[in-house]
N, C-alpha and C positions, 0 to 999 in steps of 0.2 A: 905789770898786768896780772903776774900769777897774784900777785898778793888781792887784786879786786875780784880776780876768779874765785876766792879760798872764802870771800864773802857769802858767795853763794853755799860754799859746804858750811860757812858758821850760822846763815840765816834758815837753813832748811834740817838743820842736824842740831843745834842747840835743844839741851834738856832733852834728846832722844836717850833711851840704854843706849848702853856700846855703842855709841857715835850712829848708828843709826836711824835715818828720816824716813818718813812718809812724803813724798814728793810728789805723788799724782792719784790716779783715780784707781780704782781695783783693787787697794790694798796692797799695790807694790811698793815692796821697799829693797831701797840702796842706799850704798853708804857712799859718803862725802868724797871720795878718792876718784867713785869710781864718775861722778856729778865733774869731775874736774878735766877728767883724763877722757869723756865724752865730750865735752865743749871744747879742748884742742883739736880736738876733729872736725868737728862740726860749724863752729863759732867763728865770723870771720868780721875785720873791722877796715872801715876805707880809711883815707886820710884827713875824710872831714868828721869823724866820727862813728858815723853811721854803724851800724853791726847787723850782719846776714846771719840768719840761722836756716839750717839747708834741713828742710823735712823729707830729703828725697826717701830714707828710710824709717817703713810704720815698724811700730812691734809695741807690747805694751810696756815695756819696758823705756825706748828711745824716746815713748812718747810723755811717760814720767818726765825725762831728764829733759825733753823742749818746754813744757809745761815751768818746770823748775827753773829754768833760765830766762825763758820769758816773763816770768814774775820778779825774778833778780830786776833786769835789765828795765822794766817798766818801774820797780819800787825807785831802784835808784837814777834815776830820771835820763837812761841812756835811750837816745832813740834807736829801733831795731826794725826789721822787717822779714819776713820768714821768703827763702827762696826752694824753688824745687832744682837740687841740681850743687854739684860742687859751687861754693862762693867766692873759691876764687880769682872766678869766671865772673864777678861783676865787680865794675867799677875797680877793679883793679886791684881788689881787696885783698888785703893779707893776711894769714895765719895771725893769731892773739899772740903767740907768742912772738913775734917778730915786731923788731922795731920799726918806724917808720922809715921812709930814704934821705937820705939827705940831698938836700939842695943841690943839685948839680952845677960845675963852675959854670963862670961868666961866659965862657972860649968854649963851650959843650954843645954843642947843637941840642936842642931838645926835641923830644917826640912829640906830635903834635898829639892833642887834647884827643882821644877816643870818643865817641859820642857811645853812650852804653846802647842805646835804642837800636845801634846797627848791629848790637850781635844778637845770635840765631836765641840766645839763652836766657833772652830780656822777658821777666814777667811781668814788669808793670806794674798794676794796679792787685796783679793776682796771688791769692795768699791760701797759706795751705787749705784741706780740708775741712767744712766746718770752722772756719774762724771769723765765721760773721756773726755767729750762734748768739756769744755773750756780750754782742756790742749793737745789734740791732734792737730798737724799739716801735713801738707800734705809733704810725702818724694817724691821728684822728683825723674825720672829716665827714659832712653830711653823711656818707650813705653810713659810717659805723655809729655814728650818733642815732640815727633813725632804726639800727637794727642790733640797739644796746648793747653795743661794742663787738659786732663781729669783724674780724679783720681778715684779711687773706693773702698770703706769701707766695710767693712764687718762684722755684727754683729752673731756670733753661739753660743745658746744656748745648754746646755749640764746638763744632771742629773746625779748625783752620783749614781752609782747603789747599789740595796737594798744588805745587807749581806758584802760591801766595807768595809773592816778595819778603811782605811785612809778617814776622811773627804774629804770636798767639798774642805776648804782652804788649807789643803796638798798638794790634786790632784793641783788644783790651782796653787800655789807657786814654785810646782815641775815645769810644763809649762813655767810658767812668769822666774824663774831662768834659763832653759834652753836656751827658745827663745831669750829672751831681751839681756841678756849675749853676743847673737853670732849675735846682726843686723846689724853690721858693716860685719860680713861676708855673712848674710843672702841677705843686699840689693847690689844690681848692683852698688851704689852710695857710699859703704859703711859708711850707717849713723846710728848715734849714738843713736837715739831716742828711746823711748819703743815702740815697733810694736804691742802689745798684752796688753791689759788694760782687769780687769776684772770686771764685775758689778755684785748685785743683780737684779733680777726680779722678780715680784711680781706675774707672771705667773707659775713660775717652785715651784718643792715642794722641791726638796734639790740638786741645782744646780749653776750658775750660766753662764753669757753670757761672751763669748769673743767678744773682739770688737777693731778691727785691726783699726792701721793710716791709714788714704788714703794713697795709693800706686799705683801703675801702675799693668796692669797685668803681667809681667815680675816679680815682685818683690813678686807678692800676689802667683807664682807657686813654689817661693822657700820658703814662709817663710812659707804653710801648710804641704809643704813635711817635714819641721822639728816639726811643731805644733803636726800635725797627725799620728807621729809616734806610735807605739804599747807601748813601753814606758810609751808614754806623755800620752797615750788617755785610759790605765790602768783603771779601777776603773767609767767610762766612758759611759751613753751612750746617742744616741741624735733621730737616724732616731723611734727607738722603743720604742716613748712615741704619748703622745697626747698633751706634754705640748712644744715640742721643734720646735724652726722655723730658717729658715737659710732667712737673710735678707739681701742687696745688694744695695751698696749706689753709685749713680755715680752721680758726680758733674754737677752743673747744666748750669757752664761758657762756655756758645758758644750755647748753646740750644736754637731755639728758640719758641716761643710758638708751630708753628704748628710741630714741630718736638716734643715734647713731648706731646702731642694730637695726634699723629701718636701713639707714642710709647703708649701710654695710649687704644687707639683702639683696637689696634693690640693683646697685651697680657687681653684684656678682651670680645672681640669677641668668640664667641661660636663655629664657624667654628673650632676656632685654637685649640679646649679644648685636641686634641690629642697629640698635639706639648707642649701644656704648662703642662698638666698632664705627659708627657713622662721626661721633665727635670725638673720640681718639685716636683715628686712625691706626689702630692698631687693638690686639684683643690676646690678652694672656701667654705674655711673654718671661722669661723668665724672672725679669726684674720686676711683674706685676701682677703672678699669679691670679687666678681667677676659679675660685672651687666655689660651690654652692654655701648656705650658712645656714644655719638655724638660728629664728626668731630671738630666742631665748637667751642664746649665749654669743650673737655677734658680736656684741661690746669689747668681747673682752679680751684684753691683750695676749695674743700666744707666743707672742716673742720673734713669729717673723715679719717681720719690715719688706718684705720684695712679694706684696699681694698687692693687690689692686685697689683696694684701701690698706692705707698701714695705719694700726693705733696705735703703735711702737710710743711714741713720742707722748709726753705728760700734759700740755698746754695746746695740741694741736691734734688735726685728724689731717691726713696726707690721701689725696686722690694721685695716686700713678700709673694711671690707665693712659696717659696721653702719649704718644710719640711727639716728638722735638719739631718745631716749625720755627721760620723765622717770618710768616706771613700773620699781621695786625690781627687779622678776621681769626685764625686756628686761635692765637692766643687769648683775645677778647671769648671766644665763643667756649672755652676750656673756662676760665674763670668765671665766668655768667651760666654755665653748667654746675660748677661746683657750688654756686651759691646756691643756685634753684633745686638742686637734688636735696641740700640739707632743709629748705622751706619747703618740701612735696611730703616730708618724711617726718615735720614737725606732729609729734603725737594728738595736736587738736586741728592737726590738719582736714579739708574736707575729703583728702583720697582718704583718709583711713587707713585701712591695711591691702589696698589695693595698689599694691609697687606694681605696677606693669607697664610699658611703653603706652597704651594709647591714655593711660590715668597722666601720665607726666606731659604729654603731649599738649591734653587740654589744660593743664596746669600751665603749663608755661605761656599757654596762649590768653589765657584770663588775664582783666582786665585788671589786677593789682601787678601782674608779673613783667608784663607786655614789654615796660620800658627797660625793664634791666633784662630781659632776655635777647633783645632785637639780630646781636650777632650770633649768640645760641640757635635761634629759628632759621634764620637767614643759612645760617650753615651748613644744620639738617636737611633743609630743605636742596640742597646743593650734593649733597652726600649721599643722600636717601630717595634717592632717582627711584619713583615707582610708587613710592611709598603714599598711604592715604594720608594728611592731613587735615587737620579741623579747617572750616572756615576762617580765612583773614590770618592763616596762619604765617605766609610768608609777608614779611615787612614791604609794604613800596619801596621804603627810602628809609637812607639811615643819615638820623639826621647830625 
């Protein structure tokens, strides 16, 4: 085994000076020893092959040397899987360096078969931080077709509630088996992809994030009507913490500066805090700041990610105004929000430069918007007790 270990210092160190690699992101470097003497740590293998790699510690350095390993292990065709937590605590895994057991005699009573699902440390389908990032792809469908390729992501965060039998990674895997199973019947396109990846967050205490492919709004109303079921959402819960947030990703191809400078205005203006507190249920927390902007220079990236729009990210714009639900209507009416703010804000828009609650109001109530807003209306109108709306603003029925 050392000798397949020493792969990884020949594949990530070769042709460096002095035996020195660049092994990850930030311009860290380490050298081959120390790539070796971190994966006896960390690096753990069952008896049917399989290999755990334990992320329970970040640092930018740990994260070079999981990075490094995970490209070993994927080059050479080992299956692996990332765990949060000592590994070998699953599946009975053992230290790399250690040999397998030997067959125990004929006359040996054996220990009966462990089911891994029953321990407390099972995560399932759930994989570190961010590692759905470079394996999700964007599934087309009508509405991204009709609106030349906007797509929209969606990250929900969800805690296990206290006194739950079933782990994080049960609940988990119960989801990821149902949904992923049925995306061929879930999407308009019927495509094959995983719709629901799961992650840790270093925010939640015993939880984990869901984090949908880009998809069209079309596709994102049918796959939470099955996510969100009583079911799936058992064991469950997200608006009743102080640790859960619902975030909202729309692509950033065809945007152009002053349209996301619009959008950036709009939802951080203090006029509007009625309209953004009515369909966030929540308003400038620490993870979603909320300061005023100027026209001019909203665009532009300042480097912090925890405001209420983030442009941190290169391909995407992130609305994190929402608080965490696990009710169909919050999540429908967040993503039917987030589309309709960047269509209010489009620069040959008829509002113009008039971002204010009752411009977006009659916006979303016109007759182009009607159908993709219906749980948007329906939900301010529920939220926003008192408030005047336009004529035929609230939906009869949804159909």
């Amino acid at each position: 085994m050392r000798q397949n270990l020493r792969e990884v210092v020949n594949h990530f160190v070769q042709g460096r000076p002095r035996n020195r690699a660049r092994t990850g992101y930030n311009s860290v470097w380490t050298d081959g020893s120390s790539i070796y003497s971190y994966a006896v740590e960390i690096l753990r293998v069952t008896l049917d092959g399989t290999y755990y790699l334990n992320t329970q510690w970040h640092s930018r350095t740990t994260s070079c040397h999981q990075n490094a390993l995970r490209r070993w292990l994927t080059a050479t065709g080992r299956p692996w899987r990332d765990v949060y937590g000592e590994p070998t605590r699953y599946l009975n895994a053992r230290p790399i360096g250690q040999s397998a057991p030997q067959s125990a005699p004929q006359n040996t009573p054996q220990r009966p078969a462990q089911n891994p699902e029953s321990s407390p440390y099972f995560m399932g389908p759930i994989q570190s931080y961010h590692s759905s990032r470079h394996v999700v792809r964007p599934l087309p469908s009508p509405f991204t077709r009709s609106y030349g390729g906007r797509f929209l992501g969606v990250e929900l965060e969800v805690e296990r509630r206290s006194g739950t039998e079933e782990s994080r990674g049960v609940i988990a895997k119960r989801i990821a088996d149902w949904v992923n199973n049925q995306a061929a019947d879930i999407t308009t396109e019927r495509h094959t992809d995983t719709l629901l990846h799961f992650e840790t967050d270093g925010s939640l205490s015993d939880g984990f994030e869901m984090v949908t492919a880009p998809l069209g709004l079309d596709d994102h109303a049918r796959l939470w009507k099955v996510a969100l079921s009583p079911t799936m959402t058992r064991g469950l819960r997200s608006h009743d913490t102080t640790t859960c947030g619902l975030h909202v990703h729309v692509s950033r191809e065809g945007l152009s500066d002053l349209q996301v400078s619009k959008v950036v205005c709009f939802v951080n203006d203090p006029d509007n805090r009625e309209l953004i507190e009515g369909v966030a249920r929540r308003y400038g927390t620490r993870y979603c700041g909320v300061e005023r902007k100027r026209l001019g220079t909203a665009h532009e990236n300042d480097g912090n990610r925890y405001q209420a729009v983030n442009l941190c990210n290169s391909k995407t714009i992130e609305f994190r105004i929402f608080r965490g639900s696990l009710k169909y209507s919050a999540i429908l009416a967040a993503i039917e929000f987030t589309n309709a703010v960047v269509d209010f804000c489009n620069p040959t828009g008829a509002a113009g430069f008039n971002l204010k609650t009752p411009a977006f109001l009659d916006f979303i109530n016109s007759t182009v918007m009607r159908k993709r807003t219906r749980y948007l209306r329906l939900y301010l109108a529920e939220r926003m007790r008192g408030h005047t709306f336009p004529a035929g603003f609230v939906p009869v029925m949804l159909a």
